[in-house]
PyMOL Python script that loads the backbone (N, CA, C, O; Angstrom):
from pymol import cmd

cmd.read_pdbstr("""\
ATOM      1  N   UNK A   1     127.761  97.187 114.751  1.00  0.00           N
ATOM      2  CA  UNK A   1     127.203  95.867 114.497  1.00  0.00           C
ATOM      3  C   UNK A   1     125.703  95.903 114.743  1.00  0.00           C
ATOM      4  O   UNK A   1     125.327  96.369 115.819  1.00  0.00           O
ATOM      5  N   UNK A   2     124.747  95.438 113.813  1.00  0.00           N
ATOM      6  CA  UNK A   2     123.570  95.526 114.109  1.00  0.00           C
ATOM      7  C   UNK A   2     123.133  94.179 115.024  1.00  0.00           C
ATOM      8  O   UNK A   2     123.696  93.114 115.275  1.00  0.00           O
ATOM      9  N   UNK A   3     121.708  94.837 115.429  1.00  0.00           N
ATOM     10  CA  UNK A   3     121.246  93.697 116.218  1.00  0.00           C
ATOM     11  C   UNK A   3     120.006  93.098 115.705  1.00  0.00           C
ATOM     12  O   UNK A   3     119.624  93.768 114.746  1.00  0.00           O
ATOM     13  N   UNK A   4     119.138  92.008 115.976  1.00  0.00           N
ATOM     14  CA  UNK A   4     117.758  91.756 115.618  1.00  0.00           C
ATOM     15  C   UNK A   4     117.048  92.770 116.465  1.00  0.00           C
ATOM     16  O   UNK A   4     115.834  92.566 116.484  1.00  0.00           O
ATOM     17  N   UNK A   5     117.393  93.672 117.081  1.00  0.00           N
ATOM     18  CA  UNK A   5     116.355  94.487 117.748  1.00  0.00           C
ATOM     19  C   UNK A   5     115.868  95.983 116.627  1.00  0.00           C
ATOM     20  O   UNK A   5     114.924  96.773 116.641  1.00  0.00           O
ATOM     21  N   UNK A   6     117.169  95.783 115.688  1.00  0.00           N
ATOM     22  CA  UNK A   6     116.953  96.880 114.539  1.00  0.00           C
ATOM     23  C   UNK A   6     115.959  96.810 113.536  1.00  0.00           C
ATOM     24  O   UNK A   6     115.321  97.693 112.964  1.00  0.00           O
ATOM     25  N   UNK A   7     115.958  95.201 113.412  1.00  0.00           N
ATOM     26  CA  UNK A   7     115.042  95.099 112.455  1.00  0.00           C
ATOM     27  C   UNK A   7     113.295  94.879 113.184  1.00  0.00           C
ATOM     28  O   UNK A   7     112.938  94.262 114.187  1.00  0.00           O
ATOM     29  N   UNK A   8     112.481  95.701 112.143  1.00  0.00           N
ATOM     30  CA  UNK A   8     110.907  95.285 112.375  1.00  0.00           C
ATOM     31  C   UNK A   8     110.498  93.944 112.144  1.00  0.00           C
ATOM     32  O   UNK A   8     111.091  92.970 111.681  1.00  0.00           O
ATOM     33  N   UNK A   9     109.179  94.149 112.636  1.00  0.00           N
ATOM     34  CA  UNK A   9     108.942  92.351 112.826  1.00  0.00           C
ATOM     35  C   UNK A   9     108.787  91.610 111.333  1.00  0.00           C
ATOM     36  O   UNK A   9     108.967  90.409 111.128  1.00  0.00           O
ATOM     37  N   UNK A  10     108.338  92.801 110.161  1.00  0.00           N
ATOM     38  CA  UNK A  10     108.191  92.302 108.893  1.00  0.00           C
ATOM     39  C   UNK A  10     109.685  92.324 108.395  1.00  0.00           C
ATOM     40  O   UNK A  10     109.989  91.489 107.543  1.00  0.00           O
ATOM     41  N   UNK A  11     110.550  93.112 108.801  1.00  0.00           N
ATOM     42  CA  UNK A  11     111.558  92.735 107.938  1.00  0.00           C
ATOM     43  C   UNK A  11     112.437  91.298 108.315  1.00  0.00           C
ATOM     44  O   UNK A  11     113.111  90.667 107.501  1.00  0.00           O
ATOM     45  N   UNK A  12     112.282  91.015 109.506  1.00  0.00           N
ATOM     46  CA  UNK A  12     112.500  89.742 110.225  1.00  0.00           C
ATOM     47  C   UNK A  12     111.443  88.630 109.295  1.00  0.00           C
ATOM     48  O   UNK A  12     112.038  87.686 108.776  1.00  0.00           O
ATOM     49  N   UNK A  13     110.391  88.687 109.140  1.00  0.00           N
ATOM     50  CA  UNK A  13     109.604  87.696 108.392  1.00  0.00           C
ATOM     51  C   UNK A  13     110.315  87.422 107.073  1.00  0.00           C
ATOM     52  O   UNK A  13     110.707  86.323 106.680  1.00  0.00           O
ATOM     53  N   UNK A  14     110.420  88.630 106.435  1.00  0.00           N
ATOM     54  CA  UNK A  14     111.004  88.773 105.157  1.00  0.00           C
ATOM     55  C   UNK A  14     112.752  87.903 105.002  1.00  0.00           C
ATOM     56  O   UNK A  14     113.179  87.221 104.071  1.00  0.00           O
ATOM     57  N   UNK A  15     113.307  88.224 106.092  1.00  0.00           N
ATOM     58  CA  UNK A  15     114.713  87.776 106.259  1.00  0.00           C
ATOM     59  C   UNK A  15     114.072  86.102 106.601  1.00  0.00           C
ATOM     60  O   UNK A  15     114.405  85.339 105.693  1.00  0.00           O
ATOM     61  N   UNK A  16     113.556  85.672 107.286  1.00  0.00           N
ATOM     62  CA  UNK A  16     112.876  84.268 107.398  1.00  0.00           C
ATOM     63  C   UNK A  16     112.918  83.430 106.277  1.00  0.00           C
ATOM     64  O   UNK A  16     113.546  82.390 106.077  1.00  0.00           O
ATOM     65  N   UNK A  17     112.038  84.145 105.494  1.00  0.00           N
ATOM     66  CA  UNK A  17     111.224  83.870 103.654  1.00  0.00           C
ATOM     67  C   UNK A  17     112.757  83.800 102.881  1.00  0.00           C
ATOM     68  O   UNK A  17     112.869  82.970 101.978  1.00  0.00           O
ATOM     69  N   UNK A  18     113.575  84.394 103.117  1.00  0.00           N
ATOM     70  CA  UNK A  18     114.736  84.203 102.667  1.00  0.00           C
ATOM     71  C   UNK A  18     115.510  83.346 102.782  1.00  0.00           C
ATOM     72  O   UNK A  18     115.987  82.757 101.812  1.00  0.00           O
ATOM     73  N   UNK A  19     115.823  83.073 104.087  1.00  0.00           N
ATOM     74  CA  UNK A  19     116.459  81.874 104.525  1.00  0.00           C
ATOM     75  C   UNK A  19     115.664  80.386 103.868  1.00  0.00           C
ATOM     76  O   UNK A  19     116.357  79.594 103.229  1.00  0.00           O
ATOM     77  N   UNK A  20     114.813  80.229 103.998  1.00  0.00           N
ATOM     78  CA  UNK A  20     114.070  79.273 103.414  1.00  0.00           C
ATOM     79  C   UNK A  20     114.246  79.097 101.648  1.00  0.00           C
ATOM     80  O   UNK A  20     113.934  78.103 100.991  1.00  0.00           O
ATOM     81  N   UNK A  21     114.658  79.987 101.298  1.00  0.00           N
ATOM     82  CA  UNK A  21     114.955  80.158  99.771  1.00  0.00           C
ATOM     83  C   UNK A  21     113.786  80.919  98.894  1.00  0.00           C
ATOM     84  O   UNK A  21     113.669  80.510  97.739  1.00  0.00           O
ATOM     85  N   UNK A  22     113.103  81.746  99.221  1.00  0.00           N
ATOM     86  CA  UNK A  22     111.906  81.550  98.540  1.00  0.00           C
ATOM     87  C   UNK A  22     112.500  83.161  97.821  1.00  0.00           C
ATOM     88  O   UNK A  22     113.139  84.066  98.359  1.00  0.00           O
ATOM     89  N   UNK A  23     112.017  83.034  96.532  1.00  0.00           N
ATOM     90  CA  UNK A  23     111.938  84.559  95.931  1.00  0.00           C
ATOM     91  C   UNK A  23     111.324  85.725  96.103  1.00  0.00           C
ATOM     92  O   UNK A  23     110.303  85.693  96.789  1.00  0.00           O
ATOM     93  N   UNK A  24     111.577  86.483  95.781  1.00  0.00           N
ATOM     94  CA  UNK A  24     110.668  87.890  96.074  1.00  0.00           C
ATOM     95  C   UNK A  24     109.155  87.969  95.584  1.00  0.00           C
ATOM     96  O   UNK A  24     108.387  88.773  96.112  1.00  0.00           O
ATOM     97  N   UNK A  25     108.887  87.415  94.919  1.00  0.00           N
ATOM     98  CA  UNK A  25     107.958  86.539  93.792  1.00  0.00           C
ATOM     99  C   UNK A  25     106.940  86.139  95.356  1.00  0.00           C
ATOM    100  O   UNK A  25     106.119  86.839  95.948  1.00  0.00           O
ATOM    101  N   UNK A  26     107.387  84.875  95.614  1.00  0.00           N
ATOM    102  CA  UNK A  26     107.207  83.813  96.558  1.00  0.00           C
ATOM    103  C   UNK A  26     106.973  84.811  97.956  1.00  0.00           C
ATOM    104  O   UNK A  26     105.874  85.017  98.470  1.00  0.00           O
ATOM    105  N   UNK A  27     107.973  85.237  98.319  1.00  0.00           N
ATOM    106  CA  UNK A  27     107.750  85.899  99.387  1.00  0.00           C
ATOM    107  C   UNK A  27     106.752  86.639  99.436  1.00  0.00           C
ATOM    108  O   UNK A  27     106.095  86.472 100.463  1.00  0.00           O
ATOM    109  N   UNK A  28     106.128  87.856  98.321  1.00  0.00           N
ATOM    110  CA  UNK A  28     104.839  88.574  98.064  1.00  0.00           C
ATOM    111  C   UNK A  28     103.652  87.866  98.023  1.00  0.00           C
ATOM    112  O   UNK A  28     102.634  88.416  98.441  1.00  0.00           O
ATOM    113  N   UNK A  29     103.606  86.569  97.524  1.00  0.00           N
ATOM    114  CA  UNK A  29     102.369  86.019  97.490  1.00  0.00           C
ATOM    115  C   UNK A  29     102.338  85.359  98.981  1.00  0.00           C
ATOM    116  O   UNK A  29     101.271  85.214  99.578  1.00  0.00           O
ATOM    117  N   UNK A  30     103.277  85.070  99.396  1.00  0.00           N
ATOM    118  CA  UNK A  30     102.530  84.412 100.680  1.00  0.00           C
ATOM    119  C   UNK A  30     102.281  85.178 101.721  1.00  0.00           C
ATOM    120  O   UNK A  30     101.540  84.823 102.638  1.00  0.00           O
ATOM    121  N   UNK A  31     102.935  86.402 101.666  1.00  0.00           N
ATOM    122  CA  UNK A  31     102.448  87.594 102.509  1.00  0.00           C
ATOM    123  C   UNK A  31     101.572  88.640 101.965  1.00  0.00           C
ATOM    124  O   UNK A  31     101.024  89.481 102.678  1.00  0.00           O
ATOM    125  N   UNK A  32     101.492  88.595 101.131  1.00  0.00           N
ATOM    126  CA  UNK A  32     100.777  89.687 100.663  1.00  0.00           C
ATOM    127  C   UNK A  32     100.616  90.952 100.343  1.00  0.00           C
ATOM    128  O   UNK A  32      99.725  91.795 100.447  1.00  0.00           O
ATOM    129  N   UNK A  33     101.859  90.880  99.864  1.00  0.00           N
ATOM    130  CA  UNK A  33     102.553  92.443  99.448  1.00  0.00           C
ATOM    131  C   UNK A  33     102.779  92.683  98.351  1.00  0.00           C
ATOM    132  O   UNK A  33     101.918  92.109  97.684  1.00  0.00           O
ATOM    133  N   UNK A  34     103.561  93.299  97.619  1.00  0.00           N
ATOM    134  CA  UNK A  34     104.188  93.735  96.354  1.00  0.00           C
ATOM    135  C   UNK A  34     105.368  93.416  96.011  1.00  0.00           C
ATOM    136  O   UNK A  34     106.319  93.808  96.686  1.00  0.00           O
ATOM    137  N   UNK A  35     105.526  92.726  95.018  1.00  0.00           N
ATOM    138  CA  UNK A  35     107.286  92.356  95.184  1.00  0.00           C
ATOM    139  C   UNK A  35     108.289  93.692  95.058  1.00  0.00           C
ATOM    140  O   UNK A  35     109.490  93.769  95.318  1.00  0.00           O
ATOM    141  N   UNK A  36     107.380  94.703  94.571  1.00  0.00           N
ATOM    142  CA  UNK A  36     108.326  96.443  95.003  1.00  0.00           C
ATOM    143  C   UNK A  36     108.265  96.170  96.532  1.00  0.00           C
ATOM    144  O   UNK A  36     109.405  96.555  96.791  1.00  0.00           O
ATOM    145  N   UNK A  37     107.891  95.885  97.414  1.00  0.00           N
ATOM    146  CA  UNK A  37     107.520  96.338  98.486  1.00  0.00           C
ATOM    147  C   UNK A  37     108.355  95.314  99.376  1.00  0.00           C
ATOM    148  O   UNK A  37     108.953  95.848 100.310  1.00  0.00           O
ATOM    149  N   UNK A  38     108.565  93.331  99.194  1.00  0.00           N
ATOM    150  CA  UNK A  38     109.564  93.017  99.309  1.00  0.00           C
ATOM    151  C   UNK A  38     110.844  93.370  99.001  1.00  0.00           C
ATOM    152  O   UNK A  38     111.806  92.909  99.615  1.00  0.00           O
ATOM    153  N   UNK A  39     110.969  94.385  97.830  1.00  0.00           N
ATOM    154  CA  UNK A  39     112.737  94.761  96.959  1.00  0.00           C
ATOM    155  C   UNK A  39     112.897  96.109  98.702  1.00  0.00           C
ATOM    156  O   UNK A  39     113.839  96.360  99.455  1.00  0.00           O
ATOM    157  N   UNK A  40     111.814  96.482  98.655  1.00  0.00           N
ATOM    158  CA  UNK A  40     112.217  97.837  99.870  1.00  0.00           C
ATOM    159  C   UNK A  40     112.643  96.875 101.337  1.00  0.00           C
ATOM    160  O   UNK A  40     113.559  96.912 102.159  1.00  0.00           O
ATOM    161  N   UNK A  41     111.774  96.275 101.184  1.00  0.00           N
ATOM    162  CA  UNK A  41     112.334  95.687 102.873  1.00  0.00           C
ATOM    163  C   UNK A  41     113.413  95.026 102.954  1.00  0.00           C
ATOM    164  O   UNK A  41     113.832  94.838 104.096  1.00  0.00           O
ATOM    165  N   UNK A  42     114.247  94.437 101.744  1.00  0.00           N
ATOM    166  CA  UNK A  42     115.572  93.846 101.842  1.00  0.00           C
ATOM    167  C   UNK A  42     116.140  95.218 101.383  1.00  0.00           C
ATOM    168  O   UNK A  42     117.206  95.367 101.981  1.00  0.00           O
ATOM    169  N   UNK A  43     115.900  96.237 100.615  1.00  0.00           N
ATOM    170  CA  UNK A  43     116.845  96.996 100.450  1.00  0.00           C
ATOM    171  C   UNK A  43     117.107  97.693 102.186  1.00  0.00           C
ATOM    172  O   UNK A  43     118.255  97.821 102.609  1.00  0.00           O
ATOM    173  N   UNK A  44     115.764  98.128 103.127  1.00  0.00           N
ATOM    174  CA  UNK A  44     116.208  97.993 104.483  1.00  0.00           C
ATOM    175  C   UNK A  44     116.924  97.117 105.318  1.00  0.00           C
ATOM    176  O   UNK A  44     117.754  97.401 106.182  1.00  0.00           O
ATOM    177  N   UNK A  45     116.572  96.188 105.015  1.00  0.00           N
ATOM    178  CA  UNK A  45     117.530  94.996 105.404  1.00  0.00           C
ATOM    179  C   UNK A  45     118.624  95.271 105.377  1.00  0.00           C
ATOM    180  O   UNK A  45     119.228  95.877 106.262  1.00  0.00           O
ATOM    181  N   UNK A  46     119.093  94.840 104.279  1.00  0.00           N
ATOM    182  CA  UNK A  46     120.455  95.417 103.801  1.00  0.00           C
ATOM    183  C   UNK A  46     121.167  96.133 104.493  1.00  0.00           C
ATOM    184  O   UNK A  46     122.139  95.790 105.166  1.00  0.00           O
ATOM    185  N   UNK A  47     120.533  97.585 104.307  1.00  0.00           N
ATOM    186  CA  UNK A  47     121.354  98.978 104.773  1.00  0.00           C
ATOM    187  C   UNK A  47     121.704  98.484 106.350  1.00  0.00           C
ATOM    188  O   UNK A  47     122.858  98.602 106.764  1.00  0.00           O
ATOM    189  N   UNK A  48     120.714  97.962 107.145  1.00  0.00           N
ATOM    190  CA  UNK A  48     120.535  97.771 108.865  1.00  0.00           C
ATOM    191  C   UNK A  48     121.986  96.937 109.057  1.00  0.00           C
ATOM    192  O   UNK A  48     122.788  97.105 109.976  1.00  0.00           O
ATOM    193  N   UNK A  49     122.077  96.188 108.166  1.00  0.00           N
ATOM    194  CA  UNK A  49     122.842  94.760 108.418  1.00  0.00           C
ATOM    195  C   UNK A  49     124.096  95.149 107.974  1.00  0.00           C
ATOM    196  O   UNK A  49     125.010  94.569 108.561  1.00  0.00           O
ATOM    197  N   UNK A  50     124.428  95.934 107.138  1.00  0.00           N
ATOM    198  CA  UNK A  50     125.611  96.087 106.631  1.00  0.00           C
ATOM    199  C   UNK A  50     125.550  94.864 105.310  1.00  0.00           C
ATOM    200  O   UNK A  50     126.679  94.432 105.082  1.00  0.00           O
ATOM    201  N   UNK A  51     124.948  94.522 104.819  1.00  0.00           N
ATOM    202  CA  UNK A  51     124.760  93.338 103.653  1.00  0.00           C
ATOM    203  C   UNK A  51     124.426  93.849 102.562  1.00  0.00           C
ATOM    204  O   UNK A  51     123.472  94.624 102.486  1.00  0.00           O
ATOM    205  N   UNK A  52     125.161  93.498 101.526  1.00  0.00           N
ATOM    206  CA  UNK A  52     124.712  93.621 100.045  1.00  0.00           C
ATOM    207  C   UNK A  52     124.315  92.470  99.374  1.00  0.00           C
ATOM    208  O   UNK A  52     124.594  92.526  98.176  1.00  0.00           O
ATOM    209  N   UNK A  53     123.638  91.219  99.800  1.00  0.00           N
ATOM    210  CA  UNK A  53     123.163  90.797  98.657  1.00  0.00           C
ATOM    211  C   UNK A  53     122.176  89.489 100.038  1.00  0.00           C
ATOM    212  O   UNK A  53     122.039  89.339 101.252  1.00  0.00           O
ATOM    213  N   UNK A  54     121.787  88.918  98.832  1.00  0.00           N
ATOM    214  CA  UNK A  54     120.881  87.965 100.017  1.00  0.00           C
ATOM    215  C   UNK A  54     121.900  87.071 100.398  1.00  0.00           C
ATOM    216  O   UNK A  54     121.900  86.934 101.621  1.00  0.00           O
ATOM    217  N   UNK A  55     122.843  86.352  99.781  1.00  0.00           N
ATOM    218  CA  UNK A  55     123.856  85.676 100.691  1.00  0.00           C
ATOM    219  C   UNK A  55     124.386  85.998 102.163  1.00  0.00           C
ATOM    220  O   UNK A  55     124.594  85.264 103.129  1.00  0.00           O
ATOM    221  N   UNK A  56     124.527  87.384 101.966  1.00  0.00           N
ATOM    222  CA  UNK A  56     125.830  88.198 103.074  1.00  0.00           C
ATOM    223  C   UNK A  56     124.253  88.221 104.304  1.00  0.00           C
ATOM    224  O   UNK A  56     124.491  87.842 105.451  1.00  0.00           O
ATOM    225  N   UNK A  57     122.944  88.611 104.010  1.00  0.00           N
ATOM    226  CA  UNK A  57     121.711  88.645 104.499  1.00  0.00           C
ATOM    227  C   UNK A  57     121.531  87.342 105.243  1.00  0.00           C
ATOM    228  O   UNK A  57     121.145  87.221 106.406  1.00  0.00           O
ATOM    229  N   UNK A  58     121.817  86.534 104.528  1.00  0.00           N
ATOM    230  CA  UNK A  58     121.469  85.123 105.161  1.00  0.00           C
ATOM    231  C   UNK A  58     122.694  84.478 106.116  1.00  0.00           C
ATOM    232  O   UNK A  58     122.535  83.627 106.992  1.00  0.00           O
ATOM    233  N   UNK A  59     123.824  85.044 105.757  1.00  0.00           N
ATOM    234  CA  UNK A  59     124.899  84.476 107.000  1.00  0.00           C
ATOM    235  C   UNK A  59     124.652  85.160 107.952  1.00  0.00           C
ATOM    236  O   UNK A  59     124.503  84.577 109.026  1.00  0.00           O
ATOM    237  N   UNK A  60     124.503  86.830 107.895  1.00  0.00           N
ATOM    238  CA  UNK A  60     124.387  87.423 109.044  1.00  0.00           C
ATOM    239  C   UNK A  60     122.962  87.046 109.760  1.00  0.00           C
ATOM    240  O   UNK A  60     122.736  87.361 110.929  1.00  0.00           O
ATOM    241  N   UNK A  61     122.113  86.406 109.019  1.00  0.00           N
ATOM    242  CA  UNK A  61     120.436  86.145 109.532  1.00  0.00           C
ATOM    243  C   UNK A  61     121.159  84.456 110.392  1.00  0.00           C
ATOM    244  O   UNK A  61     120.460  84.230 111.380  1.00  0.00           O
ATOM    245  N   UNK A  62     121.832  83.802 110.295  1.00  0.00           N
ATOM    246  CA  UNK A  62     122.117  82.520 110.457  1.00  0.00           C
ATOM    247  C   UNK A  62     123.188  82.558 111.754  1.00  0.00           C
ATOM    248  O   UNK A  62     123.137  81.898 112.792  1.00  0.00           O
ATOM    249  N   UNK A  63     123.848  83.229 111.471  1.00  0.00           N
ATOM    250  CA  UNK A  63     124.740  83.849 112.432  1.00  0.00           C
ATOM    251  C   UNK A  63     124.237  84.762 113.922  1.00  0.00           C
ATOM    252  O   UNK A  63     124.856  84.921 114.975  1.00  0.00           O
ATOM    253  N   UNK A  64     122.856  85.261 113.497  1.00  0.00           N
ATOM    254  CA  UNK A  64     122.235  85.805 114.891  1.00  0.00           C
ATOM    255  C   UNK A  64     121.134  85.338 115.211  1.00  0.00           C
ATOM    256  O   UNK A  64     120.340  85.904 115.963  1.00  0.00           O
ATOM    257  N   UNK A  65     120.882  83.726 114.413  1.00  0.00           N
ATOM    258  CA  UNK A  65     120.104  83.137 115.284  1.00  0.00           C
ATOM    259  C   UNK A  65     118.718  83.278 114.437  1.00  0.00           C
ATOM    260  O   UNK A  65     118.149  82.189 114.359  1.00  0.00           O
ATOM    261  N   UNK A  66     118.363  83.823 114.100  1.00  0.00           N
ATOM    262  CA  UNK A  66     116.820  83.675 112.854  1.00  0.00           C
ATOM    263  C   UNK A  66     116.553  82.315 112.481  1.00  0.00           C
ATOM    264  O   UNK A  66     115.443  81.875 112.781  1.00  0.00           O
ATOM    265  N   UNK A  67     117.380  81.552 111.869  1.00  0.00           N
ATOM    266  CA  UNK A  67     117.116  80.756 111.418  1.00  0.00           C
ATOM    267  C   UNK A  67     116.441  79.429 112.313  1.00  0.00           C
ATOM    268  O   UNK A  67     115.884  78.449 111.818  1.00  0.00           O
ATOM    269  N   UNK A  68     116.709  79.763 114.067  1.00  0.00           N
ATOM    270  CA  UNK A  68     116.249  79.068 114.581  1.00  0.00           C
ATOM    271  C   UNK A  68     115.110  79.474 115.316  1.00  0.00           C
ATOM    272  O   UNK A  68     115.026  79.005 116.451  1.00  0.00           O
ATOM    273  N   UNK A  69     114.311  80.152 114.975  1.00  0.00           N
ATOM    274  CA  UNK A  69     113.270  81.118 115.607  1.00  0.00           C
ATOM    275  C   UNK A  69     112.074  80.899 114.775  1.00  0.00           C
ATOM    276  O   UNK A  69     112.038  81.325 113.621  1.00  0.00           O
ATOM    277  N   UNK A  70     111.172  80.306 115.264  1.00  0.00           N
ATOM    278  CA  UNK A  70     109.989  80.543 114.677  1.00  0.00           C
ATOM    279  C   UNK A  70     109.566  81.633 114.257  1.00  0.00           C
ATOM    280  O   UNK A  70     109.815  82.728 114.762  1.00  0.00           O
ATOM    281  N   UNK A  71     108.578  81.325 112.851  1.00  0.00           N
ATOM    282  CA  UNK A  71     108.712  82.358 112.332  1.00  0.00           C
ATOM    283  C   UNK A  71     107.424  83.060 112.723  1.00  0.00           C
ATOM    284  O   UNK A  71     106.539  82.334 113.177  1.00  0.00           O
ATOM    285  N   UNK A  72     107.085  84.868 112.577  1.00  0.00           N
ATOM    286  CA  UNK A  72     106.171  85.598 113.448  1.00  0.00           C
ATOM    287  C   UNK A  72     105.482  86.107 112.126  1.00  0.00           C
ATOM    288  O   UNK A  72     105.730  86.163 110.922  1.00  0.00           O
ATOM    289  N   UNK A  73     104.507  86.439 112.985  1.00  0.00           N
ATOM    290  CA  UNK A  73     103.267  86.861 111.893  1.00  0.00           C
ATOM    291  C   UNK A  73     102.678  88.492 112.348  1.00  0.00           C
ATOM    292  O   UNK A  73     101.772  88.731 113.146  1.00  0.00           O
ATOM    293  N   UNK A  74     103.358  89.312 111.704  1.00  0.00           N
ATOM    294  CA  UNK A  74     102.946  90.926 112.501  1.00  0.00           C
ATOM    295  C   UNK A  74     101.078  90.737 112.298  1.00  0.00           C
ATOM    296  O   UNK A  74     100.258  90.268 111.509  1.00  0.00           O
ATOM    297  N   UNK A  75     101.150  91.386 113.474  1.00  0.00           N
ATOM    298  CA  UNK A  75      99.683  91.679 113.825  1.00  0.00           C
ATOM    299  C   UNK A  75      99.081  93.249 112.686  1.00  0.00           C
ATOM    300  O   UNK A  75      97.932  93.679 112.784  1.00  0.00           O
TER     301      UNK A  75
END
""", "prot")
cmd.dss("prot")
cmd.show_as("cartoon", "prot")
cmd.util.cbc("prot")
cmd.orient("prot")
């Protein structure tokens, strides 16, 4: 069973941006990345979590508590 201690602080942001609904699209522009570069951090996601899709991502993100956590800004 994974924990939030598996995931990095961006892939935690990224799982955040998700919960909120926002697309990969959405998620790149407000962070400032590549939407290749969001597809890698949920495809890490994923693998960490045991999740295949952003649904299964977002129960298990809801289920350990993310959703009530302010959200962090890696340094």
């Amino acid at each position: 069973m994974a924990h939030l201690s598996d995931l990095t602080q961006r892939e935690l942001q990224i799982l955040q941006l998700v919960l909120e609904g926002k697309t990969n699209k959405a998620i790149a522009g407000e962070i400032y990345i590549s939407e290749k570069t969001v597809e890698f951090h949920l495809d890490n996601i994923y693998s960490k979590i045991g999740a295949r899709s952003r649904l299964m991502a977002s129960v298990w993100a809801i289920h350990n508590g993310i959703a009530n956590k302010p959200r962090e800004i890696p340094s």
